[in-house]
OpenMM code with the backbone's topology and positions (N, CA, C; nanometers):
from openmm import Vec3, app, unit

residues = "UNK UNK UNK UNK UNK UNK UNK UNK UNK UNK UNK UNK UNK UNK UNK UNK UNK UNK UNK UNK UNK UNK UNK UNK UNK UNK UNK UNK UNK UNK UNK UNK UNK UNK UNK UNK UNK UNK UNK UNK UNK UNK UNK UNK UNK UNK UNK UNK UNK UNK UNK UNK UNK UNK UNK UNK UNK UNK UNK UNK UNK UNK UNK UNK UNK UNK UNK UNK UNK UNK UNK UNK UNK UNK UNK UNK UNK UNK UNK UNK UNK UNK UNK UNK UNK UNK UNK UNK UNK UNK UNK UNK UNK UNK UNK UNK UNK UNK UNK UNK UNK UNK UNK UNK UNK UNK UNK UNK UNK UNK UNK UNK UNK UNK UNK UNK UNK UNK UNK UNK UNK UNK UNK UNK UNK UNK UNK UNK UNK UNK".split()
positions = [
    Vec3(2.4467, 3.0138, 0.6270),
    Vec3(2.4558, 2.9654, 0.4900),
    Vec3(2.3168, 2.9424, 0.4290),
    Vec3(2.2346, 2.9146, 0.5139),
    Vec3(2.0622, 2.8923, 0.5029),
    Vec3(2.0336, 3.0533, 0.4235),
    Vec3(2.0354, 3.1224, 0.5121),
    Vec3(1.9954, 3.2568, 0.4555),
    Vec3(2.0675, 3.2952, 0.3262),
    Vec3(2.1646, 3.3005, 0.3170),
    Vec3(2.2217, 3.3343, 0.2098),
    Vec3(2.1592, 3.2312, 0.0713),
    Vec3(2.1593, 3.1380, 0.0613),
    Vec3(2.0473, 3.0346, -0.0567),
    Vec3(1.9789, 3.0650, -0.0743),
    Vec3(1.8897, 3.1155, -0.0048),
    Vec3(1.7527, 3.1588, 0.0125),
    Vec3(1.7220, 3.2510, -0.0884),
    Vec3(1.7579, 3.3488, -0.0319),
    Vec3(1.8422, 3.5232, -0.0924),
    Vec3(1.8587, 3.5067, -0.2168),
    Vec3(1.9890, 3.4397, -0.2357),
    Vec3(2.0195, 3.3728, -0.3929),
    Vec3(1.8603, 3.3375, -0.4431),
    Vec3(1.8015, 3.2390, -0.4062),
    Vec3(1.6700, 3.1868, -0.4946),
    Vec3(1.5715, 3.3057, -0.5153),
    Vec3(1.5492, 3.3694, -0.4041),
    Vec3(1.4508, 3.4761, -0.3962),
    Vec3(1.4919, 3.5442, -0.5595),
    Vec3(1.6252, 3.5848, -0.5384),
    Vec3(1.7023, 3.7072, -0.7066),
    Vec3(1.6398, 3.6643, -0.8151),
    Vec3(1.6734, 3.5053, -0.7876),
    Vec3(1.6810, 3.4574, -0.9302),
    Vec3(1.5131, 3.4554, -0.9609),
    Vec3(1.4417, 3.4167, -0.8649),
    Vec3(1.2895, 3.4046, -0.8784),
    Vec3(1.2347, 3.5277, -0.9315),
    Vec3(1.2861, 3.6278, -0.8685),
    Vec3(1.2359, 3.7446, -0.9326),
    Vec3(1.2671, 3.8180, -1.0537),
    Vec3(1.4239, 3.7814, -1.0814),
    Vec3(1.5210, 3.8039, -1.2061),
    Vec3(1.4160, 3.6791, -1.3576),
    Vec3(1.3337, 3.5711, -1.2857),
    Vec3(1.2678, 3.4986, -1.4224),
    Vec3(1.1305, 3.5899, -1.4165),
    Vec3(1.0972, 3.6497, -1.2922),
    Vec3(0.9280, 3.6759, -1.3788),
    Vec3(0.9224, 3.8178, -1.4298),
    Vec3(1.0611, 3.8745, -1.3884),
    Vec3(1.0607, 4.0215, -1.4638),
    Vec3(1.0758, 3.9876, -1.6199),
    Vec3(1.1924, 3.8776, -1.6344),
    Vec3(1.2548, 3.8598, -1.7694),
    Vec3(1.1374, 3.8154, -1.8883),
    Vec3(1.0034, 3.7082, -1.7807),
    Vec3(0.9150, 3.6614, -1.8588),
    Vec3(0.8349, 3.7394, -1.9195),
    Vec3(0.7908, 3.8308, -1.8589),
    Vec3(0.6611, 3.9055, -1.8640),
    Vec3(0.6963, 3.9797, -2.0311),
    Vec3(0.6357, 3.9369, -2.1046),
    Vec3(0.6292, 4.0063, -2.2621),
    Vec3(0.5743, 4.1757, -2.2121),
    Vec3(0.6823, 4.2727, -2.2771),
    Vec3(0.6836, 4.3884, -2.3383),
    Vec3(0.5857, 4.3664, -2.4417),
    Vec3(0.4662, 4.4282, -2.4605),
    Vec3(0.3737, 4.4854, -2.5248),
    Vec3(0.4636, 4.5838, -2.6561),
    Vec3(0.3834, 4.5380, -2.7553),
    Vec3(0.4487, 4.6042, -2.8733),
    Vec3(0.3927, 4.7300, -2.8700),
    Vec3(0.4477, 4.8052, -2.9847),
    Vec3(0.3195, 4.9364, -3.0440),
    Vec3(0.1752, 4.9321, -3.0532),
    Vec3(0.1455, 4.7586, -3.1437),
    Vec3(0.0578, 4.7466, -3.1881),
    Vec3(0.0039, 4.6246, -3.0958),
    Vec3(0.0161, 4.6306, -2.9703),
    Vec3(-0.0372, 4.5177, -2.8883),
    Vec3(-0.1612, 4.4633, -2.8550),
    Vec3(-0.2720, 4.5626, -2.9167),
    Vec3(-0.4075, 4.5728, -2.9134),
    Vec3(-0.4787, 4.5633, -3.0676),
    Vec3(-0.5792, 4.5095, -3.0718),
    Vec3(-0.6671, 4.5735, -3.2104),
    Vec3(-0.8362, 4.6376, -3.1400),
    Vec3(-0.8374, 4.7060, -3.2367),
    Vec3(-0.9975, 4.7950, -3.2329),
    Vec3(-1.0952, 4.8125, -3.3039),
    Vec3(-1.1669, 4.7418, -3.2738),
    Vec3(-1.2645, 4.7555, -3.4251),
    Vec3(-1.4473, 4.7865, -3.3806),
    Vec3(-1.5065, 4.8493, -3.4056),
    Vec3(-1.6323, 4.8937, -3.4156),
    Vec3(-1.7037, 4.7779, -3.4181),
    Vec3(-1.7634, 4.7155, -3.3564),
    Vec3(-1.8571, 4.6046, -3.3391),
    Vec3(-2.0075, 4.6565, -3.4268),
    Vec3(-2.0776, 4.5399, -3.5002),
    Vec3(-2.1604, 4.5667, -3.6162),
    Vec3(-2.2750, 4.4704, -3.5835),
    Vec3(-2.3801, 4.4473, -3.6682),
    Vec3(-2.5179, 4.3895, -3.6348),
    Vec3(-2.4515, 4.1997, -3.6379),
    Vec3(-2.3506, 4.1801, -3.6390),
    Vec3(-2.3024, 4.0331, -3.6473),
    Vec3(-2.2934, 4.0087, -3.5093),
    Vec3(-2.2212, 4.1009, -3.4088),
    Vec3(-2.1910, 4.0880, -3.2710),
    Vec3(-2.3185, 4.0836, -3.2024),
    Vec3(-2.3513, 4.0238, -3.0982),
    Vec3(-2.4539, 4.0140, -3.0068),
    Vec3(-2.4818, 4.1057, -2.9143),
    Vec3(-2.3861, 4.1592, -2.9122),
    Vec3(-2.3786, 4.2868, -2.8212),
    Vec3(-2.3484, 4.4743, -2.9122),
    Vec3(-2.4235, 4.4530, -3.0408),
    Vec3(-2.4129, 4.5418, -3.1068),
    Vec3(-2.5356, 4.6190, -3.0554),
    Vec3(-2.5193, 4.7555, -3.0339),
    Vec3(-2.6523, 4.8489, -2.9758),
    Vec3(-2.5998, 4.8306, -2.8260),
    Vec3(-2.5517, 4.7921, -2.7549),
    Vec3(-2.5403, 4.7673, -2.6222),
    Vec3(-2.3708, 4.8378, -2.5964),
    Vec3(-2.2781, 4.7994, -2.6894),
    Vec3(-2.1651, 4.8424, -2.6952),
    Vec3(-2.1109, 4.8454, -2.8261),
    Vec3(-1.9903, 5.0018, -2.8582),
    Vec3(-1.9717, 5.0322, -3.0059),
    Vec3(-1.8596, 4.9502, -3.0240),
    Vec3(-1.7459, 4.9334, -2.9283),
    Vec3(-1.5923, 4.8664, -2.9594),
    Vec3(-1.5561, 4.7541, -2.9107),
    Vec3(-1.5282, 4.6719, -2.9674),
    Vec3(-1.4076, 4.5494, -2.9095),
    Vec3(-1.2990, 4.5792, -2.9138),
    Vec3(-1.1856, 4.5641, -2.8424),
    Vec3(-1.0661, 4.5260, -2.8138),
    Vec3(-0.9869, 4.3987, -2.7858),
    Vec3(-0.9056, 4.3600, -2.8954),
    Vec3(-0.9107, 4.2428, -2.8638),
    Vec3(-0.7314, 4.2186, -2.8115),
    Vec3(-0.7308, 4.1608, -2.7370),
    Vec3(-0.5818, 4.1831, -2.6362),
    Vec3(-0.5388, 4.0688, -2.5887),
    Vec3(-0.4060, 4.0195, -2.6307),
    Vec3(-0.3531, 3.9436, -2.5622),
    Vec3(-0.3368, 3.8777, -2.3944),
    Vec3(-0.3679, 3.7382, -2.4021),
    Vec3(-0.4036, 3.7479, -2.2978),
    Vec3(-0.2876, 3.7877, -2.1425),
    Vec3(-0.1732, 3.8190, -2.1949),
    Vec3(-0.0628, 3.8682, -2.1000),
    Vec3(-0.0869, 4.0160, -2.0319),
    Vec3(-0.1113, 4.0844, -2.1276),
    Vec3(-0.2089, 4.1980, -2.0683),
    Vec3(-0.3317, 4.2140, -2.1029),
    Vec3(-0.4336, 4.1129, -2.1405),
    Vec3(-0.5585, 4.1081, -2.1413),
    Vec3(-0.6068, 4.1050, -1.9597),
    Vec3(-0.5258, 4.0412, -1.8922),
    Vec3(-0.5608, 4.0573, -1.7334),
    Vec3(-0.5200, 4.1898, -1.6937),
    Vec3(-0.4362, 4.2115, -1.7200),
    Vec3(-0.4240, 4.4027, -1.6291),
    Vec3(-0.5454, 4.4706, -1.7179),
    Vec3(-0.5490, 4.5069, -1.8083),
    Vec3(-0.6386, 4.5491, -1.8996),
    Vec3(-0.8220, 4.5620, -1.8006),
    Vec3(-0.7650, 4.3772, -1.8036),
    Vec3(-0.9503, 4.4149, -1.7425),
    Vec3(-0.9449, 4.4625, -1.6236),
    Vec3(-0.8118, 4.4373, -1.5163),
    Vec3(-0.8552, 4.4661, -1.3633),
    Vec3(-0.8596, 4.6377, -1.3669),
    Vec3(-0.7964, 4.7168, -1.4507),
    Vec3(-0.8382, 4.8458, -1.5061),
    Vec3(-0.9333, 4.9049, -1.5098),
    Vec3(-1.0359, 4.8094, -1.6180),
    Vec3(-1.1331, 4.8548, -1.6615),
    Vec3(-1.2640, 4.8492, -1.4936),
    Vec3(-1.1994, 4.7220, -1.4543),
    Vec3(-1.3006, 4.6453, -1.3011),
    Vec3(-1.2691, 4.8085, -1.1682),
    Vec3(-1.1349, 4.8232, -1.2270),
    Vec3(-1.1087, 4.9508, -1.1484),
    Vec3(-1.1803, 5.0836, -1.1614),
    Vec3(-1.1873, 5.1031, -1.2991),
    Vec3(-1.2254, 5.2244, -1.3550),
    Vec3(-1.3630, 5.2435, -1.3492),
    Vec3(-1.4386, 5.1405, -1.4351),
    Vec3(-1.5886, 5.1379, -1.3988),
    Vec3(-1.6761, 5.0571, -1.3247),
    Vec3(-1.6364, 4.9826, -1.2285),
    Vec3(-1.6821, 4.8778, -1.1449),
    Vec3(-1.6916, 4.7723, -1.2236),
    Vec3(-1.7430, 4.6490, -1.1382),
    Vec3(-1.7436, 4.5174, -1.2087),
    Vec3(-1.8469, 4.5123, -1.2906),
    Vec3(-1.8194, 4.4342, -1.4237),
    Vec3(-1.8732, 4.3777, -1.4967),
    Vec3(-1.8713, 4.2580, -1.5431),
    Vec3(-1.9449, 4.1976, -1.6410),
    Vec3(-2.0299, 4.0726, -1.6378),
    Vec3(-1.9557, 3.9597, -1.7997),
    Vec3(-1.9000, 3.8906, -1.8345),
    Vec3(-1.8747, 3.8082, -1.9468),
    Vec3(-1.9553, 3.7975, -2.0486),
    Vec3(-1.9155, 3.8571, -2.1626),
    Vec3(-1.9749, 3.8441, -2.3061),
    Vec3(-2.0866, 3.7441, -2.3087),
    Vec3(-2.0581, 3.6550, -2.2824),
    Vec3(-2.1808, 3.5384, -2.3173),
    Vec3(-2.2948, 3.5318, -2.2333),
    Vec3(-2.2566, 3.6029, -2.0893),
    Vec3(-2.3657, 3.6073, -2.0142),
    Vec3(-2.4763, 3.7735, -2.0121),
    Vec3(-2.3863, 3.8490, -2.0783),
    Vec3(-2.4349, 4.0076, -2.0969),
    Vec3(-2.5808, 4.0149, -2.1690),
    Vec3(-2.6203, 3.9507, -2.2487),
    Vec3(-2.7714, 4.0097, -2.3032),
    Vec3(-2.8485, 3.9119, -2.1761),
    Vec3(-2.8369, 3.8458, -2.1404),
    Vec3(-2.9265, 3.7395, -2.0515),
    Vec3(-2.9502, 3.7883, -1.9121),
    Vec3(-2.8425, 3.8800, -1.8668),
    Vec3(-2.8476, 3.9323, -1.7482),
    Vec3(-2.8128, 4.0727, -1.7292),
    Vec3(-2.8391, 4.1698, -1.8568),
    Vec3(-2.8027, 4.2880, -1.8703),
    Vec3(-2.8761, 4.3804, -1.7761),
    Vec3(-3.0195, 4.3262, -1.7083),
    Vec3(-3.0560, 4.4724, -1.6305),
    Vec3(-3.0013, 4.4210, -1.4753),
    Vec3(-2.9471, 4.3084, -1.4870),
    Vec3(-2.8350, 4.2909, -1.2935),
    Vec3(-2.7774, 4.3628, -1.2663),
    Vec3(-2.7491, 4.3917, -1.1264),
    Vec3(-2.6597, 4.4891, -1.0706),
    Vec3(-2.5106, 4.4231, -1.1619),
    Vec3(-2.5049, 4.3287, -1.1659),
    Vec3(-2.3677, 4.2654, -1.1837),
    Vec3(-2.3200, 4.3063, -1.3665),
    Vec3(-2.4304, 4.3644, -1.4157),
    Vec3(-2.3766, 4.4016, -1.5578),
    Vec3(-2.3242, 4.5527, -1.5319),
    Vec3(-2.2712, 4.5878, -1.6312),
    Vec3(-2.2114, 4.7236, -1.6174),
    Vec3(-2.2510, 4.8047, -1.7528),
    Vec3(-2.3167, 4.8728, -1.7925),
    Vec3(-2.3335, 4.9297, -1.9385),
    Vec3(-2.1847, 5.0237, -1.9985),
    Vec3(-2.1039, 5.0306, -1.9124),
    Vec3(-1.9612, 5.1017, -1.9704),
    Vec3(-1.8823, 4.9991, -2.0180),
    Vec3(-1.8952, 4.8492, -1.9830),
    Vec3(-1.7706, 4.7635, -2.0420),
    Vec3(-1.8304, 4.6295, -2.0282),
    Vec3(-1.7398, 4.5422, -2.1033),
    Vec3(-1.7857, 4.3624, -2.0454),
    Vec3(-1.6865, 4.3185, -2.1174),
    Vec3(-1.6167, 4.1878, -2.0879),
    Vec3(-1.5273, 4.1315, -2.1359),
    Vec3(-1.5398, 3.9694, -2.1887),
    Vec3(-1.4254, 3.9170, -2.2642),
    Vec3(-1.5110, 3.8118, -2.2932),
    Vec3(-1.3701, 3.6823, -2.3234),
    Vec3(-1.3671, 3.6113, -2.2047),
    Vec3(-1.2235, 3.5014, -2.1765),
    Vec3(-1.2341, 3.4172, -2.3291),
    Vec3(-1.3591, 3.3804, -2.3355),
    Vec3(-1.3897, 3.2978, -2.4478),
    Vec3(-1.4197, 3.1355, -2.3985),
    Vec3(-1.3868, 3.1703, -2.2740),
    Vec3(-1.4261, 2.9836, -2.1709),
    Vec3(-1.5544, 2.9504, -2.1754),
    Vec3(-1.6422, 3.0610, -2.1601),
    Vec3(-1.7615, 3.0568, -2.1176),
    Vec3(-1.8546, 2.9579, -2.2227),
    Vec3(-1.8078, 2.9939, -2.3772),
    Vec3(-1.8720, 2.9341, -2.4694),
    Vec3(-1.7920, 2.7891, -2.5290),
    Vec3(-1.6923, 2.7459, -2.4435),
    Vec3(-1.6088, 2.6573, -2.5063),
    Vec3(-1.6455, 2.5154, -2.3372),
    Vec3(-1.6705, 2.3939, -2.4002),
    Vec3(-1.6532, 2.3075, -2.2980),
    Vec3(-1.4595, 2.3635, -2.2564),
    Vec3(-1.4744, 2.3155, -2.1479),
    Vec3(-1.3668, 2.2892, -2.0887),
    Vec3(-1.2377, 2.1910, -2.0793),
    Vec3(-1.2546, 2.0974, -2.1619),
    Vec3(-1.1869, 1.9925, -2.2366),
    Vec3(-1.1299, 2.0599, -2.3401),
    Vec3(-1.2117, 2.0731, -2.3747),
    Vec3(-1.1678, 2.1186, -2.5663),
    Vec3(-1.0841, 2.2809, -2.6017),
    Vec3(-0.9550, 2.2347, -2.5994),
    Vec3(-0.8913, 2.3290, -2.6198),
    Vec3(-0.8713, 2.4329, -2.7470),
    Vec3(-0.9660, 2.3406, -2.8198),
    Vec3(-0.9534, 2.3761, -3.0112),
    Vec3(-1.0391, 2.5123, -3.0102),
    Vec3(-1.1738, 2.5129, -2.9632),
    Vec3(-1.2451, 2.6173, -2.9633),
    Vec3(-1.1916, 2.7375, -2.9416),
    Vec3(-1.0976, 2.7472, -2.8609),
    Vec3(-1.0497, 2.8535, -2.7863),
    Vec3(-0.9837, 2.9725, -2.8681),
    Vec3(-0.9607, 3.1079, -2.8674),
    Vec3(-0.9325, 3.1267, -2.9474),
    Vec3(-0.7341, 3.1801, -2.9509),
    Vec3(-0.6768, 3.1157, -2.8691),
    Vec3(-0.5747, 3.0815, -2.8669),
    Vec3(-0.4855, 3.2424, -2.7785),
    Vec3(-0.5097, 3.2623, -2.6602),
    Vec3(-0.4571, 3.3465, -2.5705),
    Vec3(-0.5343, 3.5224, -2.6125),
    Vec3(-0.6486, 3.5235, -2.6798),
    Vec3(-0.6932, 3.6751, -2.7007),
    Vec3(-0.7607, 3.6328, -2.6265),
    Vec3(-0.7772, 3.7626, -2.5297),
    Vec3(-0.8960, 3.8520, -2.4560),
    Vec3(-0.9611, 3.9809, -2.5592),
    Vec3(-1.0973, 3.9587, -2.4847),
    Vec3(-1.1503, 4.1187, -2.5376),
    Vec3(-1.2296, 4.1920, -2.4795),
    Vec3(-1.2349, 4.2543, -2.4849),
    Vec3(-1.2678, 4.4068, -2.3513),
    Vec3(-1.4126, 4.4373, -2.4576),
    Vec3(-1.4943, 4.4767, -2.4215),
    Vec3(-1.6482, 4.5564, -2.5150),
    Vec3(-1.6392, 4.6928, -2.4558),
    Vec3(-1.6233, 4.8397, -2.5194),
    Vec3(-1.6627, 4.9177, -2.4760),
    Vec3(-1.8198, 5.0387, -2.4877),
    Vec3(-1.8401, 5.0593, -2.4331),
    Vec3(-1.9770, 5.1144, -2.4367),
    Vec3(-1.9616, 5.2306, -2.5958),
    Vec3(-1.8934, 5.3311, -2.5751),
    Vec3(-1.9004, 5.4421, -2.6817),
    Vec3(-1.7560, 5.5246, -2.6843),
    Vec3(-1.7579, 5.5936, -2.7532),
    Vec3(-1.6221, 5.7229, -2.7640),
    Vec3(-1.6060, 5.7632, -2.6117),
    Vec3(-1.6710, 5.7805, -2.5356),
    Vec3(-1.5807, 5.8708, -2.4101),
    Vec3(-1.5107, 5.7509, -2.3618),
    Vec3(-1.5746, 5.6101, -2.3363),
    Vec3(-1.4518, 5.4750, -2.2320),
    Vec3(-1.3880, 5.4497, -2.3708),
    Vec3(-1.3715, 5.4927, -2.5038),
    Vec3(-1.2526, 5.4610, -2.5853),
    Vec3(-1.1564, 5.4993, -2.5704),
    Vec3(-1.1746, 5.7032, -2.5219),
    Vec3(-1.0605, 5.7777, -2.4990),
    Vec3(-1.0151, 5.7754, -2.3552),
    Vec3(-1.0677, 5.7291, -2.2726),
    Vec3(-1.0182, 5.6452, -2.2030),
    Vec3(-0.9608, 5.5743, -2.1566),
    Vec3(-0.9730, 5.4356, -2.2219),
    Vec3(-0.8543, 5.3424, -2.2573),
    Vec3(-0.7265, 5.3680, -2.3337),
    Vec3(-0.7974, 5.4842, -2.4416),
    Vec3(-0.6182, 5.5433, -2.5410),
    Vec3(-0.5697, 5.6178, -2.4246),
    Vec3(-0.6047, 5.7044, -2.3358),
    Vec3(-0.5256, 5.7887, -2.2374),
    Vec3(-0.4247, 5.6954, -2.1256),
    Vec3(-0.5160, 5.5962, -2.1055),
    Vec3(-0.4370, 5.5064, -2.0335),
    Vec3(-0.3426, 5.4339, -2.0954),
    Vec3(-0.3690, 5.3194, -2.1923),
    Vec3(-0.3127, 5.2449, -2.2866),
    Vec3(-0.2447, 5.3066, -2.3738),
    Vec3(-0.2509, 5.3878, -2.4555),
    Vec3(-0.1496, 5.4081, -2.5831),
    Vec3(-0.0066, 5.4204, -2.5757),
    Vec3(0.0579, 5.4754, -2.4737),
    Vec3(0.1908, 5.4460, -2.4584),
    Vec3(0.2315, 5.3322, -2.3844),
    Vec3(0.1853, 5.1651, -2.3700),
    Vec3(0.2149, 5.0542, -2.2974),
    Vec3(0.2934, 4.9895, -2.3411),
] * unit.nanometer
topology = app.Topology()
chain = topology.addChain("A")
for resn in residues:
    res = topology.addResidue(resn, chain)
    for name in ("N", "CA", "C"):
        topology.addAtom(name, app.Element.getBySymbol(name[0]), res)
């Protein structure tokens, strides 16, 4: 009777995190050309800015695709480290926010930086049908 409960809980455990996980719309992403306002303009052409439900697959992708890279706020300060990547960098938004203060935050977006047009078409080959 042990096993059988179990079993039961296991279904149901797995029946809530399939049910949770948000389906990504059409428009689940935005893209926009980063300009002399961004800090990282000349260094990278695109932001992506992505929810943070698939803002985590997104980046372990990108960590996949072009090796690891380094957080927006720390990228001009430590850009010639092994630990920067010139194809991508991402940016939680923690880095620049105390840790208390939930207001700063910018309320569940992630954003991905990409270097130029070839890691754009890239990401559309992978991403556009998600």
């Amino acid at each position: 009777m042990g096993i059988k409960s179990v079993s039961i809980q296991m279904k149901k455990h797995r029946n809530y995190m399939t049910s949770v996980k948000p389906v990504p719309s059409k428009n689940w992403h935005k893209i926009r050309k980063i300009d002399g306002r961004n800090k990282l303009y000349g260094e990278f052409d695109y932001q992506i800015q992505i929810p943070t439900h698939t803002f985590l697959e997104v980046r372990m992708w990108c960590w996949e695709t072009w090796g690891p890279s380094i957080e927006y706020y720390w990228y001009n300060d430590y850009k010639r480290s092994y630990a920067c990547n010139s194809s991508w960098c991402f940016d939680t938004d923690f880095s620049s926010s105390s840790f208390g203060d939930r207001h700063r935050r910018r309320g569940g977006i992630g954003k991905i930086y990409l270097a130029g047009d070839q890691e754009l078409d890239l990401f559309y080959l992978k991403w556009k049908n998600k």
